[in-house]
C-alpha positions as CSV (number, residue, x, y, z in Angstrom):
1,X,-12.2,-54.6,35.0
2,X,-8.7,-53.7,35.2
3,X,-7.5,-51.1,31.9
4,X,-4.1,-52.7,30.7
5,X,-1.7,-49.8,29.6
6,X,0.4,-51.1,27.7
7,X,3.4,-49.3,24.8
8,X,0.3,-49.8,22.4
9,X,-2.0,-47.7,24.0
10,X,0.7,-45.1,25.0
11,X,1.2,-44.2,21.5
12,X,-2.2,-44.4,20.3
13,X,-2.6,-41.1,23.4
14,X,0.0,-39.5,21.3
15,X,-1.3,-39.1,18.0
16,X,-4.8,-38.8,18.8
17,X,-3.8,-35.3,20.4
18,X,-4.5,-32.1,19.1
19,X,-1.2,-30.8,19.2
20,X,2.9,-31.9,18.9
21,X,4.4,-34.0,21.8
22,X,7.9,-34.7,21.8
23,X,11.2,-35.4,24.0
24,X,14.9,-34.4,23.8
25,X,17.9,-34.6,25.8
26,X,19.4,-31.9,27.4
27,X,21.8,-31.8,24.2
28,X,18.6,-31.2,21.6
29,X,18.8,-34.9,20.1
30,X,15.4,-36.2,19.0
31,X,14.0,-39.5,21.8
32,X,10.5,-39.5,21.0
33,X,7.5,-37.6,19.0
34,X,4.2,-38.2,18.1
35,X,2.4,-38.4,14.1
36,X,1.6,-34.9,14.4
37,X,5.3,-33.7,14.9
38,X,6.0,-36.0,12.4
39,X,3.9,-34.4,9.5
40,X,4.2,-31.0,10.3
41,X,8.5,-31.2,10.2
42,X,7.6,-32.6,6.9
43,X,8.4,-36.3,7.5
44,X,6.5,-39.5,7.1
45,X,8.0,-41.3,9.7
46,X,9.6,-41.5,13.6
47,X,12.4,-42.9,12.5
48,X,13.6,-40.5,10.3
49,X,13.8,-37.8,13.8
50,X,14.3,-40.0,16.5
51,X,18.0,-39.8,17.2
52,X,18.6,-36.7,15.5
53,X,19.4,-33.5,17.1
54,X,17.1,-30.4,16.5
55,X,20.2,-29.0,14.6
56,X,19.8,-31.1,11.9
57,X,15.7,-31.0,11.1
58,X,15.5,-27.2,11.8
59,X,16.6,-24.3,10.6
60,X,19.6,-22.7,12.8
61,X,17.7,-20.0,14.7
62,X,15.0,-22.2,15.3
63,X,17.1,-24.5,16.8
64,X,19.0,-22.1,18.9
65,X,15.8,-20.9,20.0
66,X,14.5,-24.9,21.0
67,X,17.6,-25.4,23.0
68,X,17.7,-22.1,25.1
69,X,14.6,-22.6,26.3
70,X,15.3,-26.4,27.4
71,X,18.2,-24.7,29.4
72,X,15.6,-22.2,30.5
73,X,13.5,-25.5,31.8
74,X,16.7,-27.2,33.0
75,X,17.9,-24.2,35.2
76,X,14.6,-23.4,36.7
77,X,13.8,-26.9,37.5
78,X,10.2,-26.3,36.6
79,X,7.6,-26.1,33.3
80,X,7.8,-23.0,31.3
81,X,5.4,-22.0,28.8
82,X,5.7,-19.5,25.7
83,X,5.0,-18.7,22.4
84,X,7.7,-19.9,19.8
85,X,7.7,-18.9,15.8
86,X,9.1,-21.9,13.3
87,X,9.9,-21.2,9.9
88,X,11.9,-24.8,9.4
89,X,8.2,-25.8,7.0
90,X,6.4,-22.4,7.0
91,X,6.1,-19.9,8.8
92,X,4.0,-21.1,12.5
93,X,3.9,-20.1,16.0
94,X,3.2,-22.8,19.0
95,X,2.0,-22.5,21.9
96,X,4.6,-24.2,24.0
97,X,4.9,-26.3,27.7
98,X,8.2,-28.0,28.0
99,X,8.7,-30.0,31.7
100,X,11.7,-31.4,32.8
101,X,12.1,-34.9,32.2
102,X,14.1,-36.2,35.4
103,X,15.9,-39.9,36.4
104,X,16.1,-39.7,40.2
105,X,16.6,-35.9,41.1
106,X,18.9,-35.6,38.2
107,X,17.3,-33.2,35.0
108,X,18.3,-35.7,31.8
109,X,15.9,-34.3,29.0
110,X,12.7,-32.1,28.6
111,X,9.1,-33.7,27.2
112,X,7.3,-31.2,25.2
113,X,3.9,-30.5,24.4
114,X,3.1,-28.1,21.9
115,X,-0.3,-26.4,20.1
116,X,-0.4,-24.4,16.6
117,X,-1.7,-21.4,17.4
118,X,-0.9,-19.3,13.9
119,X,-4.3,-18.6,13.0
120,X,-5.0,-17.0,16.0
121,X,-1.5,-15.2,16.3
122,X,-2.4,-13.6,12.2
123,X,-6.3,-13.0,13.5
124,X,-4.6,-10.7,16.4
125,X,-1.6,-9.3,14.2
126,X,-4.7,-8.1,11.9
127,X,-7.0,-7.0,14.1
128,X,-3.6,-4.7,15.8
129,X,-3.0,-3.2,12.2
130,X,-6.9,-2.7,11.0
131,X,-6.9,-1.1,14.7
132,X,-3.9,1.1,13.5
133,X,-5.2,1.8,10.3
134,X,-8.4,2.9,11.6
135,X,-6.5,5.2,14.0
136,X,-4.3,6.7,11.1
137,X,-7.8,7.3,9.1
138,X,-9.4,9.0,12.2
139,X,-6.1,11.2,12.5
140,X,-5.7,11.9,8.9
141,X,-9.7,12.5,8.6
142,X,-9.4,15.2,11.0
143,X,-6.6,17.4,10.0
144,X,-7.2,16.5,6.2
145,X,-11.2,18.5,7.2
146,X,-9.3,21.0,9.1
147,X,-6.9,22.0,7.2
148,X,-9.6,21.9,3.9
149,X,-11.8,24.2,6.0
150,X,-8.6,26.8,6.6
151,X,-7.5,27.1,3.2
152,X,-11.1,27.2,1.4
153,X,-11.4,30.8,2.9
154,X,-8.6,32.3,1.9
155,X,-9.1,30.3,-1.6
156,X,-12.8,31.8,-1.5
157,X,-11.3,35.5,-0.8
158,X,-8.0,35.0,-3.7
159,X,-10.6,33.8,-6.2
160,X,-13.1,37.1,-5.3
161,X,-10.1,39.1,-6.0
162,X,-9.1,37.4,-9.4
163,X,-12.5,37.4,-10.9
164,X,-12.2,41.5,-9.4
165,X,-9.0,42.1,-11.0
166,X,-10.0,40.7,-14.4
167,X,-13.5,43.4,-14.2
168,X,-11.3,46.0,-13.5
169,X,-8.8,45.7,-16.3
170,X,-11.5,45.1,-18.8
171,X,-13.4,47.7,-17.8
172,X,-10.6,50.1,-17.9
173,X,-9.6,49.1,-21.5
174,X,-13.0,49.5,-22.7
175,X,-13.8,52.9,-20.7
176,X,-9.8,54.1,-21.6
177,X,-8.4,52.8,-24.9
178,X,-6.3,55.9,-25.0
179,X,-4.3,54.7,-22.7
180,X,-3.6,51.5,-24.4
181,X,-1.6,53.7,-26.9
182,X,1.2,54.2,-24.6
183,X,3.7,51.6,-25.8
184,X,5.0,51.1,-22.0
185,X,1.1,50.9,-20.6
186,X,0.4,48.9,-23.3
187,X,3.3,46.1,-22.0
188,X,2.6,46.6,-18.7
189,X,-1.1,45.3,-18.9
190,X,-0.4,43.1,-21.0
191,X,1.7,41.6,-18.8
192,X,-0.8,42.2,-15.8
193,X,-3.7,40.7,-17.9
194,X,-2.9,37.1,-17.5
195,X,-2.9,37.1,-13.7
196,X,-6.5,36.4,-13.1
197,X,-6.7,33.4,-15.0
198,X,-3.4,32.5,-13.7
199,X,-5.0,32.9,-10.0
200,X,-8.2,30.7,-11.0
201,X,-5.8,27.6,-12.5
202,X,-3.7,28.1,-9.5
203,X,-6.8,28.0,-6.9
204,X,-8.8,25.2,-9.3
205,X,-5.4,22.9,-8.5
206,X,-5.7,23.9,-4.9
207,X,-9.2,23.1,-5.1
208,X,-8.6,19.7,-6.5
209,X,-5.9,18.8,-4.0
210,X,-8.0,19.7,-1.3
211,X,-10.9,17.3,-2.6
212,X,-8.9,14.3,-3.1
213,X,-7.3,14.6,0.1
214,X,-10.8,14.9,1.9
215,X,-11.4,11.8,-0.7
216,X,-8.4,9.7,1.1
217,X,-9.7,11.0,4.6
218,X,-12.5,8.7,3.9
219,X,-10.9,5.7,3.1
220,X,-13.7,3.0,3.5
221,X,-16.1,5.0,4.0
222,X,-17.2,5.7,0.2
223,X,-19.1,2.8,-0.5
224,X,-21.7,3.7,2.1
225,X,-21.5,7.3,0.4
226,X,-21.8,6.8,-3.0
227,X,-25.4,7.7,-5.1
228,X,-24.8,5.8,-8.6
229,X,-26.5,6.7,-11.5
230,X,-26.5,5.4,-15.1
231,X,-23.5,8.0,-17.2
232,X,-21.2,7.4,-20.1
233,X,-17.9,6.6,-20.1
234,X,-16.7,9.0,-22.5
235,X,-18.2,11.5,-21.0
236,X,-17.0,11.1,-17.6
237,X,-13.7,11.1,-18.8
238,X,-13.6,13.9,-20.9
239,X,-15.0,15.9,-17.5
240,X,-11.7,14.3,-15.5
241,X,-9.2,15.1,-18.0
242,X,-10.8,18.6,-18.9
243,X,-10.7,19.3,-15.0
244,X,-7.2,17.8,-14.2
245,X,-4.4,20.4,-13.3
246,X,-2.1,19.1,-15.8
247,X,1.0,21.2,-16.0
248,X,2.9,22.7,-19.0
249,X,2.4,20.1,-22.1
250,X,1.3,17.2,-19.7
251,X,-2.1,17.4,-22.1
252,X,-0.2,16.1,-24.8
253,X,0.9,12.8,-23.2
254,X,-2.8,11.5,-23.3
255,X,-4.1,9.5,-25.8
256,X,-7.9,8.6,-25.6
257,X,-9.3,5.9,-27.6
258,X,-13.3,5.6,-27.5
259,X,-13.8,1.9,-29.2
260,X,-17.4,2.1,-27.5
261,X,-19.3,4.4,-25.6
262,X,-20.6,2.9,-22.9
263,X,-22.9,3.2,-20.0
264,X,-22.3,2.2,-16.3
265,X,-23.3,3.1,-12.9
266,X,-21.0,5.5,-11.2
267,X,-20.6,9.0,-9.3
268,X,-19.3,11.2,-11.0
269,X,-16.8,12.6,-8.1
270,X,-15.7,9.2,-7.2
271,X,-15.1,8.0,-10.6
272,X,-12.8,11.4,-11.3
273,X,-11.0,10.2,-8.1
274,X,-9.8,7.0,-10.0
275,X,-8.4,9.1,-13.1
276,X,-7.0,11.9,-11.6
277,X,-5.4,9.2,-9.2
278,X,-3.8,7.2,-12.4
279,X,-2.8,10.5,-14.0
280,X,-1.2,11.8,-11.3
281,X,0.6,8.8,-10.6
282,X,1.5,7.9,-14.9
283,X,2.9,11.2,-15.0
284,X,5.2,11.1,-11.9
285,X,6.6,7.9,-12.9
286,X,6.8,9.4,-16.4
287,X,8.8,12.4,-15.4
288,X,11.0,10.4,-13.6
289,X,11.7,8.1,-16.2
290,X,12.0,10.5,-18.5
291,X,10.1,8.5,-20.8
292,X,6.5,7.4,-21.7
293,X,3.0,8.4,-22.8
294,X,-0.5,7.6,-21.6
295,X,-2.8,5.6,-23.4
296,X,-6.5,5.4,-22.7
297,X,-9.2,2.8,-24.1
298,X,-12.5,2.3,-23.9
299,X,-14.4,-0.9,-25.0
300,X,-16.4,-3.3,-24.6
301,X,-15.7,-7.1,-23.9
302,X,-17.9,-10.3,-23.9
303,X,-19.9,-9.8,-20.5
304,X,-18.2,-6.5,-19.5
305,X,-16.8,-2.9,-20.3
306,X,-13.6,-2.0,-19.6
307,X,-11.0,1.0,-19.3
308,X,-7.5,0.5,-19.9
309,X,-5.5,2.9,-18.4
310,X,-2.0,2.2,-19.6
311,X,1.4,4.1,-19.2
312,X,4.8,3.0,-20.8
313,X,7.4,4.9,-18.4
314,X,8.9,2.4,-15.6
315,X,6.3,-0.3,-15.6
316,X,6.4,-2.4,-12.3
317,X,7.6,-5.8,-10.5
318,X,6.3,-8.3,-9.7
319,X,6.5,-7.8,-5.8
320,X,4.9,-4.1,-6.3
321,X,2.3,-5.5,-8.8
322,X,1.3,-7.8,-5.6
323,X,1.1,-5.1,-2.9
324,X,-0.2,-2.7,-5.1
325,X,-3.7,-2.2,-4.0
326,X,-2.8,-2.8,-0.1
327,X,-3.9,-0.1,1.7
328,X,-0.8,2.4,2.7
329,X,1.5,0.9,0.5
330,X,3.3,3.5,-2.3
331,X,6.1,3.6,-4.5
332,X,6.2,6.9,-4.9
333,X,8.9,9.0,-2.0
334,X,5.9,11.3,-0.8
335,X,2.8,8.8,-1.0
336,X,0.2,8.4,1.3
337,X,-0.5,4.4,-0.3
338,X,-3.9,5.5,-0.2
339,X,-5.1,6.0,-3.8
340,X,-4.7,2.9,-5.1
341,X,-6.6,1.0,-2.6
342,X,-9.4,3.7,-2.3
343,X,-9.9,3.3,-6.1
344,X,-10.4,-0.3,-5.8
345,X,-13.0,0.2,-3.2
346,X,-14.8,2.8,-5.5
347,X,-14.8,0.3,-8.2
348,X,-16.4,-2.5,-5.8
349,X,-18.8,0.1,-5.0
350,X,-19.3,1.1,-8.6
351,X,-20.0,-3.1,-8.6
352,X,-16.9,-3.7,-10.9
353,X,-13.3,-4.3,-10.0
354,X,-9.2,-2.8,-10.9
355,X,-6.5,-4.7,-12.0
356,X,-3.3,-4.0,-13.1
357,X,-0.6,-6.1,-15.7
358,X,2.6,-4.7,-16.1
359,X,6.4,-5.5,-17.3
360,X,9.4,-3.9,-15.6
361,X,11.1,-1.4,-17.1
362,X,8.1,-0.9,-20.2
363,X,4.6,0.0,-19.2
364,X,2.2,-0.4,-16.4
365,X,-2.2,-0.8,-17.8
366,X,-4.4,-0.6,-15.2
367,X,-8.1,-2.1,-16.5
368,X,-11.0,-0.9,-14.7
369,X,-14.1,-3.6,-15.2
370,X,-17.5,-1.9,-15.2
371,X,-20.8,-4.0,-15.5
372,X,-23.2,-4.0,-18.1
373,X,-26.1,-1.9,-17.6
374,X,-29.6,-2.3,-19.7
């Protein structure tokens, strides 16, 4: 039986492919597409392209971009194909085959056939960056456990000596008062007296830098690490603020509010992580502002417990409130855009979760979510 193919069927061929099809002149005006060109240009009908020049439907570099390569098909006589990114309705990339439409030998248009291919052009862009991101972590892994093994030596030896220095001084004012009643001895060791325990604060903060550092070198890793066990909050933050380096006053800027005492499942290095991570960042932002206290509450809601970790210095907006537990992004001029992120992924892995509210310009509160435990 002979198939009649008639206009009908023609454009039934069209729209039942998987992909655009369309055909221009040589000047970019509009002769023919299918539904799906249609719809995804945002239209509802033919009509409202056919005769139109690409000009007019897209934006202006996407249009510039159609038209070169029509001349690129027009002066190599042949089909081309390429990728091409449209943001006219969204951001998309196409797979494209433009052919030269001809009448005799002469070139008068180009037909078009195009595929959407975004999802696998974002599935490549993230598996380029996660790729990056692991290479970053294998670099920074490395030097952050080299470097941590170079300085805890000479740490070791400074803090031998400090602990020494302190014996020695003690010793000789209880073996030599006499010589304590020398007004000018008497300053002197006074003066010298401090210097151990200035050496231990000084080698503690050195201590704690190189922890969290190591702590950042394994970034997504510390899931798989972790050992929970059932501790109290108020206890596990009176450890991380009696343990964090704060400097001059900085202290005094706390405020801690224990509304209820509750119990969770953490680790106690991990969880120390996350406040020493807030702190440090609340006080940066506070210093810079020159404004601003913390306030820290504990308490317990409906079907969960939460910390509120809230600062009133700079606050945040909206677009850094949205990025702000992506890995390697920072605010601050010599970040790594690590902390935040690894603290979300300790909270996952303490089986709770971070979020953050905030208003620009007045205060940032960071609530950390913790599960009930029987």
């Amino acid at each position: 039986m002979e198939m009649k193919f008639d206009e009908e069927v023609f454009v039934n061929l069209l729209n039942t492919f998987p992909g655009h099809v369309f055909w221009m002149d040589m000047s970019g005006v509009i002769l023919g597409v299918n539904d799906a060109q249609v719809k995804d240009l945002g239209f509802t009908h033919k009509k409202e392209l056919i005769g139109k020049n690409v000009k007019e439907v897209c934006t202006p570099e996407a249009a510039a971009e159609i038209l070169k390569n029509n001349q690129d098909v027009f002066t190599s006589q042949r089909t081309v194909t390429f990728e091409e990114y449209n943001n006219s309705f969204g951001e998309k990339y196409y797979q494209v085959y433009k052919m030269p439409l001809k009448s005799g030998d002469t070139i008068t248009g180009v037909l078009g056939i195009s595929l959407d291919i975004t999802d696998k052009k974002r599935r490549e862009e993230l598996e380029i960056k996660t790729k990056a991101q692991e290479r970053a972590n294998n670099t920074l892994r490395f030097w952050a456990s080299a470097i941590a093994h170079e300085l805890r030596s000479p740490l070791l030896s400074l803090a031998m000596t400090a602990d020494g220095l302190g014996y020695i001084l003690n010793k000789l004012q209880a073996d030599h008062p006499e010589l304590f009643e020398n007004p000018l001895i008497k300053k002197r060791m006074n003066q010298i007296k401090p210097v151990p325990d200035m050496f231990a604060r000084v080698i503690k903060d050195a201590n704690n830098f190189i922890d969290m550092t190591l702590m950042k070198s394994k970034y997504g890793e510390e899931k798989g690490e972790m050992k929970l066990e059932k501790v109290s909050i108020k206890a596990m933050l009176e450890n991380s603020l009696d343990t964090y380096p704060f400097r001059e006053n900085g202290r005094n800027l706390v405020h801690v509010d224990i509304q209820d005492n509750f119990e969770f499942m953490g680790e106690e290095n991990y969880f120390r992580h996350i406040i020493y991570n807030l702190t440090k960042n609340a006080i940066y932002f506070i210093k810079k502002a020159r404004k601003g206290e913390i306030f820290i509450t504990a308490k317990a809601e409906k079907d969960k417990n939460v910390l509120i970790f809230k600062d009133t210095s700079f606050g945040m907006s909206k677009e850094v409130l949205e990025n702000l537990f992506q890995p390697f992004y920072t605010r601050s001029q010599n970040g790594t855009g690590v902390g935040l992120s690894l603290c979300k992924n300790i909270m996952e892995g303490f089986g709770g979760s971070i979020s953050c509210e905030a208003v620009e310009g007045e205060f940032s509160a960071f609530s950390l979510w913790f599960r009930r435990v029987a």
